[in-house]
C-alpha angles and dihedrals in degrees: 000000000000104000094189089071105048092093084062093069111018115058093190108067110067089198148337130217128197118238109168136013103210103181125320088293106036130072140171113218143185110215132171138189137219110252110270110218108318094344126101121248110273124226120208140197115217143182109210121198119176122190126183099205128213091266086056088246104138123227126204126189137183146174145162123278135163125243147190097215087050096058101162122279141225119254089026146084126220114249125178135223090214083189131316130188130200121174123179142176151139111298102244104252094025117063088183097067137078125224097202111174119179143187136172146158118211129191103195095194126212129043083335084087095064114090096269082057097043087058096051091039090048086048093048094052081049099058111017109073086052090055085045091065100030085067099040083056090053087046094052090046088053099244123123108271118241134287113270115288141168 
């Protein structure tokens, strides 16, 4: 969970700070996002579990949490990672393919909730998480990932 590169790959989070180291597996972090449109950048709190599992697929979890050290800053609103799931690994038969499932539910908190929100919201859960693995497969291929996009 190399947080230095995040910015490689999701054009979305501006940067990520870690808060808390839980266990080996387990961290608290501070993350915020560029503004999307008319709305302001959003800033999440996130507990982060990874878990390589016995087939070598990887599992990554994350939810929102409160914490002292994340007291609400000024610029941003507070969105919430009410629990995402994203689990990847080789494709049986074909060690040079990735299986890369994902899931999340996002509050974005703020007038993003009203229905001009709600359309560009609802586009950006169309086509970014196209653009999010688009960009993971460059990378993986060594070449630079894509220009921000929503």
């Amino acid at each position: 969970m190399d947080n230095n590169r995040i910015h490689e790959y999701n054009k979305l989070c501006n940067g990520v700070q870690d808060l808390e180291v839980v266990n080996g597996e387990t961290k608290i972090t501070w993350s915020c996002s560029r503004s999307i449109g008319p709305f302001k950048p959003r800033d999440f709190v996130t507990l982060i579990h990874t878990k390589r599992k016995r087939c070598g697929s990887y599992l990554v979890l994350n939810r929102a949490v409160r914490s002292k050290a994340a007291r609400p800053r000024r610029g941003f609103v507070r969105g919430e990672i009410l629990l995402a799931g994203h689990l990847f690994g080789t494709v049986p038969g074909d060690p040079n393919s990735t299986s890369f499932m994902t899931l999340m539910q996002v509050n974005p908190g703020g007038v993003a909730e009203m229905p001009l929100g709600t359309r560009i919201i609802n586009r950006l859960c169309t086509n970014g998480p196209l653009n999010f693995i688009r960009n993971l497969e460059r990378l993986a291929q060594g070449k630079p990932a894509l220009a921000r996009t929503m």
